[in-house]
C-alpha positions in Angstrom: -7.3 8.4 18.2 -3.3 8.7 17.1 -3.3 6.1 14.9 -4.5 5.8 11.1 -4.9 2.5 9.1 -3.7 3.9 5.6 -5.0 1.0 2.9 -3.3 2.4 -0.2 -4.8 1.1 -4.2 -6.5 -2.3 -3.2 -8.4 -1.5 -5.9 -9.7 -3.7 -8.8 -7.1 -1.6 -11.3 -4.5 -3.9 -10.5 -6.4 -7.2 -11.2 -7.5 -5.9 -14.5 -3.7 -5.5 -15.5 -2.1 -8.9 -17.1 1.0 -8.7 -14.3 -1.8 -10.1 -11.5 -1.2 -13.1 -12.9 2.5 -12.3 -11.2 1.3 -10.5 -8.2 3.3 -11.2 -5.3 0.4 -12.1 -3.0 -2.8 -12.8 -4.6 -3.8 -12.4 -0.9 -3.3 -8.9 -0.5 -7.1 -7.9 0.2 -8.0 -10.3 2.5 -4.7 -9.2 4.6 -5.4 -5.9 4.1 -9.1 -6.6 5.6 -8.0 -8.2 8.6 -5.7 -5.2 9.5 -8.9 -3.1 8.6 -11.1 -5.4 10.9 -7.9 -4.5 13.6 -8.1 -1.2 13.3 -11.5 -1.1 13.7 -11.4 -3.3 17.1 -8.6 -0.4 18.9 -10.9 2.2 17.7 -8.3 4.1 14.7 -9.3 5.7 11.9 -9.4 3.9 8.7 -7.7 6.2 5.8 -8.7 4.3 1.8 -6.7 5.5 -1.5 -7.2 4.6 -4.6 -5.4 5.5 -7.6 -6.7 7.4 -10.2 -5.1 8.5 -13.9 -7.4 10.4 -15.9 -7.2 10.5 -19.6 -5.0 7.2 -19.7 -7.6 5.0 -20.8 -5.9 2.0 -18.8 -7.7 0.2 -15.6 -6.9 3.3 -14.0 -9.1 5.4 -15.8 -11.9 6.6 -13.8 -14.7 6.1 -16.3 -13.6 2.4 -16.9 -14.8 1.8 -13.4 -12.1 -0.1 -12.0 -10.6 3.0 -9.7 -12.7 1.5 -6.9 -11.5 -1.2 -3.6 -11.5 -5.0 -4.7 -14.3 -6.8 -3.1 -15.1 -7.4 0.2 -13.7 -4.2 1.3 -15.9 -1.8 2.6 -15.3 1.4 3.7 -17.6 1.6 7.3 -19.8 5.3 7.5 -17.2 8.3 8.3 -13.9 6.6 6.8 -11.8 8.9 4.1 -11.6 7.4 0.6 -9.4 9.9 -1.1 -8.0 9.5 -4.7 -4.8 10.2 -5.6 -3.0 10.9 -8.9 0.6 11.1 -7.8 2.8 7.8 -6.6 2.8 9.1 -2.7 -1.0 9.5 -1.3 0.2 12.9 0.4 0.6 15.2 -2.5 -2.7 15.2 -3.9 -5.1 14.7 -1.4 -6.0 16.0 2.1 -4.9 13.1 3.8 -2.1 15.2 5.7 -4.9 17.3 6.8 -7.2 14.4 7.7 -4.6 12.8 9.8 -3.5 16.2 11.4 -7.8 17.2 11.9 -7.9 13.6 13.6 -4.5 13.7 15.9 -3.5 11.4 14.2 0.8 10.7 15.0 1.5 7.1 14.1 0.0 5.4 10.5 -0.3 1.9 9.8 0.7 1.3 5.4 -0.7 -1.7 3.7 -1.5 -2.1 0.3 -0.3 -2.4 -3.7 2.3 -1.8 -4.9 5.1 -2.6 -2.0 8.0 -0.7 -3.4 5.9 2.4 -5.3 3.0 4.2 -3.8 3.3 2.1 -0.7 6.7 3.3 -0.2 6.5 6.8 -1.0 3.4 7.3 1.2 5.5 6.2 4.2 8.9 7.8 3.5 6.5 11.3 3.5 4.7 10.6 6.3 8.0 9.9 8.0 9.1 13.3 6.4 6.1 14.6 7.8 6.7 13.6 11.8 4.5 10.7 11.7 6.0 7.8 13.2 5.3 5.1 10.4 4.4 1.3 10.4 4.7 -0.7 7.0 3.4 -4.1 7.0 5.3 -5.9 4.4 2.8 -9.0 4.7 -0.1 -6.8 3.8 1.7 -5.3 0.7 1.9 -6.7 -3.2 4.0 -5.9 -6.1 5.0 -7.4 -9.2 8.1 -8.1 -10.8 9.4 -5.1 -12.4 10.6 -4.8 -15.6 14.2 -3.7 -17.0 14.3 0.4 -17.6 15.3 -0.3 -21.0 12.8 -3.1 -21.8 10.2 -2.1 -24.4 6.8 -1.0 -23.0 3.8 -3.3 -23.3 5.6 -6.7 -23.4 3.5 -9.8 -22.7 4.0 -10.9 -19.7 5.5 -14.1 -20.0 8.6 -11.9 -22.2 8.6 -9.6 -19.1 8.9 -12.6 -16.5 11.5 -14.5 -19.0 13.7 -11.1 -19.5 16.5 -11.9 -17.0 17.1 -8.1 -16.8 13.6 -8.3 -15.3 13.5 -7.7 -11.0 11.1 -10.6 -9.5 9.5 -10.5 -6.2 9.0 -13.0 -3.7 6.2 -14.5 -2.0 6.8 -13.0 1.2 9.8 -10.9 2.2 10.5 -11.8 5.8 13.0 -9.7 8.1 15.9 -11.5 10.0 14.9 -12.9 13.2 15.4 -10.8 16.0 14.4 -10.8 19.7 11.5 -9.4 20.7 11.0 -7.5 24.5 9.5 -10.6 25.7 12.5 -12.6 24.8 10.9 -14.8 22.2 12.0 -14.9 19.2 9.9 -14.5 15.5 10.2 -12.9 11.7 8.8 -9.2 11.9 7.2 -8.5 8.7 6.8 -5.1 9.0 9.4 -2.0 9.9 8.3 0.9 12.1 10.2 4.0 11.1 10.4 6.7 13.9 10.5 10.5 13.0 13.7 12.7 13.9 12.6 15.1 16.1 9.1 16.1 15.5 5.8 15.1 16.6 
Protein backbone atom coordinates (compact mmCIF):
# COMPACT_ATOMS: atom_id res chain seq x y z
CA UNK A 1 0.00 0.00 0.00
CA UNK A 2 1.39 3.86 -0.80
CA UNK A 3 -1.43 5.54 0.11
CA UNK A 4 -2.81 6.58 3.75
CA UNK A 5 -6.36 7.98 4.58
CA UNK A 6 -5.28 10.48 7.42
CA UNK A 7 -8.91 11.40 9.35
CA UNK A 8 -7.57 14.16 11.57
CA UNK A 9 -9.96 15.23 15.13
CA UNK A 10 -13.50 14.01 13.97
CA UNK A 11 -13.83 13.66 17.38
CA UNK A 12 -16.79 14.56 19.68
CA UNK A 13 -14.45 17.63 21.22
CA UNK A 14 -15.57 19.81 18.69
CA UNK A 15 -19.38 19.16 19.06
CA UNK A 16 -19.15 19.76 22.75
CA UNK A 17 -17.74 23.43 21.96
CA UNK A 18 -20.64 26.17 21.45
CA UNK A 19 -18.96 27.23 17.84
CA UNK A 20 -20.63 23.70 16.31
CA UNK A 21 -23.49 25.57 16.23
CA UNK A 22 -21.19 27.58 13.41
CA UNK A 23 -19.40 24.68 12.02
CA UNK A 24 -18.91 24.99 8.48
CA UNK A 25 -20.27 21.45 7.61
CA UNK A 26 -22.26 19.86 10.14
CA UNK A 27 -21.55 16.99 7.67
CA UNK A 28 -18.11 16.49 8.19
CA UNK A 29 -18.28 12.77 9.73
CA UNK A 30 -20.41 11.31 7.36
CA UNK A 31 -17.92 12.76 4.48
CA UNK A 32 -15.23 11.76 6.32
CA UNK A 33 -16.79 8.05 6.52
CA UNK A 34 -17.39 7.67 2.96
CA UNK A 35 -13.64 8.54 2.19
CA UNK A 36 -12.91 5.93 5.01
CA UNK A 37 -15.35 3.39 3.30
CA UNK A 38 -12.96 4.48 0.00
CA UNK A 39 -10.07 3.81 1.32
CA UNK A 40 -11.04 0.78 2.60
CA UNK A 41 -12.38 -0.54 -0.98
CA UNK A 42 -8.55 0.25 -2.83
CA UNK A 43 -7.03 -1.48 0.06
CA UNK A 44 -4.98 1.90 1.96
CA UNK A 45 -4.27 2.19 5.24
CA UNK A 46 -6.57 4.10 7.37
CA UNK A 47 -4.40 6.64 9.72
CA UNK A 48 -7.20 8.22 12.93
CA UNK A 49 -6.04 11.46 15.20
CA UNK A 50 -7.52 12.80 17.67
CA UNK A 51 -6.66 15.68 19.73
CA UNK A 52 -5.78 15.61 23.09
CA UNK A 53 -4.93 18.68 25.79
CA UNK A 54 -4.26 17.40 29.04
CA UNK A 55 -4.74 19.51 32.10
CA UNK A 56 -7.10 22.01 30.12
CA UNK A 57 -10.18 20.87 31.50
CA UNK A 58 -12.06 21.82 28.16
CA UNK A 59 -13.71 19.06 25.72
CA UNK A 60 -10.35 18.24 24.91
CA UNK A 61 -9.42 16.97 28.18
CA UNK A 62 -8.85 13.33 28.15
CA UNK A 63 -10.66 12.44 31.28
CA UNK A 64 -13.91 14.36 30.17
CA UNK A 65 -14.23 11.72 27.59
CA UNK A 66 -14.83 13.55 24.52
CA UNK A 67 -11.11 13.02 22.98
CA UNK A 68 -12.69 10.03 21.09
CA UNK A 69 -14.21 9.83 17.00
CA UNK A 70 -17.92 11.12 16.63
CA UNK A 71 -20.20 8.33 15.98
CA UNK A 72 -20.41 6.02 13.42
CA UNK A 73 -16.82 6.00 12.90
CA UNK A 74 -15.08 3.02 13.60
CA UNK A 75 -11.73 2.38 13.41
CA UNK A 76 -11.68 -1.46 11.51
CA UNK A 77 -8.93 -4.06 13.55
CA UNK A 78 -5.10 -2.94 12.67
CA UNK A 79 -5.83 0.86 11.85
CA UNK A 80 -3.57 3.67 13.91
CA UNK A 81 -5.49 5.88 16.30
CA UNK A 82 -2.74 8.13 17.42
CA UNK A 83 -3.27 11.24 19.71
CA UNK A 84 -1.75 14.22 19.21
CA UNK A 85 -1.10 17.29 21.40
CA UNK A 86 0.47 19.70 18.96
CA UNK A 87 -1.63 21.52 15.93
CA UNK A 88 0.24 19.22 12.99
CA UNK A 89 -0.43 15.25 13.67
CA UNK A 90 3.46 14.68 12.84
CA UNK A 91 5.23 16.12 15.78
CA UNK A 92 3.87 14.17 18.49
CA UNK A 93 3.01 10.88 17.30
CA UNK A 94 4.60 8.12 15.23
CA UNK A 95 2.57 8.72 12.38
CA UNK A 96 5.79 9.64 10.21
CA UNK A 97 6.98 6.30 11.19
CA UNK A 98 3.68 4.47 10.62
CA UNK A 99 3.42 5.84 7.16
CA UNK A 100 7.23 5.20 6.38
CA UNK A 101 6.81 1.26 8.27
CA UNK A 102 3.77 0.90 5.73
CA UNK A 103 5.40 2.50 2.31
CA UNK A 104 3.27 4.74 2.51
CA UNK A 105 4.21 8.01 -0.32
CA UNK A 106 0.94 9.73 -1.02
CA UNK A 107 -1.81 10.76 2.11
CA UNK A 108 -5.25 11.53 1.70
CA UNK A 109 -6.31 14.70 4.72
CA UNK A 110 -9.81 15.02 5.81
CA UNK A 111 -10.99 16.28 8.88
CA UNK A 112 -11.59 19.44 11.58
CA UNK A 113 -10.40 22.11 11.63
CA UNK A 114 -9.79 23.03 7.71
CA UNK A 115 -7.30 25.79 8.18
CA UNK A 116 -5.44 24.50 11.65
CA UNK A 117 -4.43 20.88 12.29
CA UNK A 118 -5.76 19.94 8.91
CA UNK A 119 -3.44 22.29 7.29
CA UNK A 120 -0.39 21.87 9.19
CA UNK A 121 -0.53 18.00 8.94
CA UNK A 122 -0.35 18.35 5.13
CA UNK A 123 2.12 21.28 4.67
CA UNK A 124 4.57 18.62 6.93
CA UNK A 125 3.83 15.75 5.14
CA UNK A 126 4.62 17.81 2.03
CA UNK A 127 7.77 18.86 3.95
CA UNK A 128 8.28 15.38 4.53
CA UNK A 129 8.28 13.98 0.68
CA UNK A 130 4.85 12.73 0.80
CA UNK A 131 2.92 13.79 -2.05
CA UNK A 132 -0.34 15.25 -0.29
CA UNK A 133 -4.19 15.24 -1.07
CA UNK A 134 -6.52 17.64 0.91
CA UNK A 135 -10.12 17.25 0.49
CA UNK A 136 -11.58 20.48 1.22
CA UNK A 137 -15.23 18.87 1.04
CA UNK A 138 -14.29 16.53 3.89
CA UNK A 139 -12.88 19.32 6.15
CA UNK A 140 -14.85 21.76 8.81
CA UNK A 141 -13.91 24.92 10.50
CA UNK A 142 -15.52 27.61 12.17
CA UNK A 143 -15.40 31.22 11.92
CA UNK A 144 -12.53 32.51 13.56
CA UNK A 145 -12.39 35.20 15.79
CA UNK A 146 -10.46 38.64 15.66
CA UNK A 147 -6.71 38.23 17.44
CA UNK A 148 -7.62 41.03 19.56
CA UNK A 149 -11.17 39.89 20.58
CA UNK A 150 -11.56 38.95 24.17
CA UNK A 151 -11.38 35.13 24.90
CA UNK A 152 -14.57 33.28 25.80
CA UNK A 153 -17.18 35.49 23.98
CA UNK A 154 -20.61 33.97 23.33
CA UNK A 155 -20.99 33.01 20.26
CA UNK A 156 -23.44 35.08 18.84
CA UNK A 157 -20.79 38.35 19.99
CA UNK A 158 -18.05 36.27 18.05
CA UNK A 159 -20.32 35.73 14.83
CA UNK A 160 -21.73 39.54 15.13
CA UNK A 161 -17.90 40.94 15.66
CA UNK A 162 -17.32 42.19 12.04
CA UNK A 163 -13.55 41.81 12.76
CA UNK A 164 -14.63 38.16 13.10
CA UNK A 165 -13.32 35.67 9.75
CA UNK A 166 -16.54 33.50 8.67
CA UNK A 167 -16.38 30.37 6.68
CA UNK A 168 -18.38 29.16 4.05
CA UNK A 169 -20.43 26.24 3.40
CA UNK A 170 -18.21 24.79 0.91
CA UNK A 171 -15.12 26.27 -0.58
CA UNK A 172 -15.10 25.19 -4.16
CA UNK A 173 -11.96 25.65 -6.61
CA UNK A 174 -12.35 27.41 -10.04
CA UNK A 175 -13.43 25.14 -12.73
CA UNK A 176 -10.74 23.68 -14.61
CA UNK A 177 -10.41 20.89 -17.23
CA UNK A 178 -9.90 17.73 -16.24
CA UNK A 179 -7.66 14.98 -18.61
CA UNK A 180 -10.81 13.72 -19.96
CA UNK A 181 -11.81 17.04 -21.13
CA UNK A 182 -14.87 17.49 -19.02
CA UNK A 183 -15.14 20.07 -17.01
CA UNK A 184 -16.09 20.15 -12.84
CA UNK A 185 -15.21 22.08 -9.32
CA UNK A 186 -12.17 20.11 -7.74
CA UNK A 187 -12.62 20.28 -4.07
CA UNK A 188 -9.59 19.15 -3.02
CA UNK A 189 -5.69 20.26 -4.05
CA UNK A 190 -2.97 17.66 -4.42
CA UNK A 191 0.43 19.13 -3.48
CA UNK A 192 3.49 17.30 -4.98
CA UNK A 193 6.85 17.06 -3.09
CA UNK A 194 10.06 18.83 -4.60
CA UNK A 195 12.38 16.29 -5.11
CA UNK A 196 12.00 13.56 -2.79
CA UNK A 197 10.16 10.40 -2.51
Amino acid sequence: MDRALLVIDVQESFRRRPAWEAVSDPGVADKAARLVDAARAAGDLVVWVLHAEPGSGTPFDPPLGHVRLIDGLDPADGEPVLVKTSRNAFTTTSLHRTLTAAGVREVVICGIQTEQCCETTARLAADLGFQVTFVTDATATFPIPHRDAPPDRPLAEVLADPRTLPVGRSSTAPSTPWPDGSRRSRRWTTWRPRGGR
